[in-house]
N, C-alpha and C positions, 0 to 999 in steps of 0.2 A: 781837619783831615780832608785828603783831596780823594773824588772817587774816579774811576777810571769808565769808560766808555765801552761795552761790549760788542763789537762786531761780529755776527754768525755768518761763518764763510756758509757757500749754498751748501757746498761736500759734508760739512757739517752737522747741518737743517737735515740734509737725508740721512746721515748717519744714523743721528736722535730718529728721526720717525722709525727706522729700522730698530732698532732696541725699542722702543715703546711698541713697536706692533707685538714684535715677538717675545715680548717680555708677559711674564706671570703677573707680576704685580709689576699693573702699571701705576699706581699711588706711591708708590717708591722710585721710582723713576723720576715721574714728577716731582717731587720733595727732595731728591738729589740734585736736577736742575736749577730747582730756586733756590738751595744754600750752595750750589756749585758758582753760579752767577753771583748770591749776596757776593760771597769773600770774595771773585775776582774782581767785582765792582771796588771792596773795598781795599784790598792790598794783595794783587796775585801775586807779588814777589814773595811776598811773606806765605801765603797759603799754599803755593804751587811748588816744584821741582823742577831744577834744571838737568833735562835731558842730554842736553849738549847747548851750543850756542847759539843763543837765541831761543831755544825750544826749549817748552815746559809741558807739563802735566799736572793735573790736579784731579784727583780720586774721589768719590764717595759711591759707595756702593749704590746701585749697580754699573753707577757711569764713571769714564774715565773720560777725558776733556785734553786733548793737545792745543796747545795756544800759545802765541808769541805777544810780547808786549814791548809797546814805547812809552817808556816813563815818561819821557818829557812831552809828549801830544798826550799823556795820561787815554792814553786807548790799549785795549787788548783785542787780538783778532782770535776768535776761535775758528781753529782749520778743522779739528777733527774729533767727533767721538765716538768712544769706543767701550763695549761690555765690559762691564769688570765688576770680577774678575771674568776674565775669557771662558768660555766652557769649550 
C-alpha cells in the first residue's frame, strides 16, 4: 500500500489554530486531526469527497479539512479547515 505525503498550506495551519483556540474541547480536535491525517496519508480518495474538480473534503467532528490531491506525486495539499459542523 502506497502512502501519500501531507502538505499543510499556511491558510490552513491558521485555520486549525483558530478552531483549537476556540474550541471547548480541544482533545477532540486533536484526535480528529490525527485520524483526519492517518486516512489522508493512507487513501484520501477513498476517505475524502469530491466537491468539485480537483477539490475534496474529509470530515470528523469537529473538523472539516478541504484538500486537493496528486495520485501520481502520491501528495495531498491541505488548503483549508473548517468547524464542523459550523455553528
Amino acid at each position: 500500500m502506497s502512502h501519500f505525503r501531507l502538505h499543510w498550506q499556511p491558510r490552513a495551519l491558521d485555520d486549525l489554530a483558530d478552531i483549537w483556540i476556540k474550541a471547548s474541547g480541544r482533545a477532540a480536535v486533536n484526535m480528529a486531526v490525527d485520524l483526519l491525517e492517518a486516512q489522508l496519508a493512507e487513501d484520501p480518495m477513498a476517505w475524502g469527497t469530491q466537491l468539485s474538480e480537483g477539490l475534496y473534503q474529509i470530515s470528523i467532528r469537529p473538523v472539516r479539512l478541504l484538500f486537493t490531491c496528486d495520485a501520481n506525486q502520491h501528495t495531498v495539499k491541505v488548503l483549508h479547515a473548517r468547524r464542523w459542523p459550523a455553528n
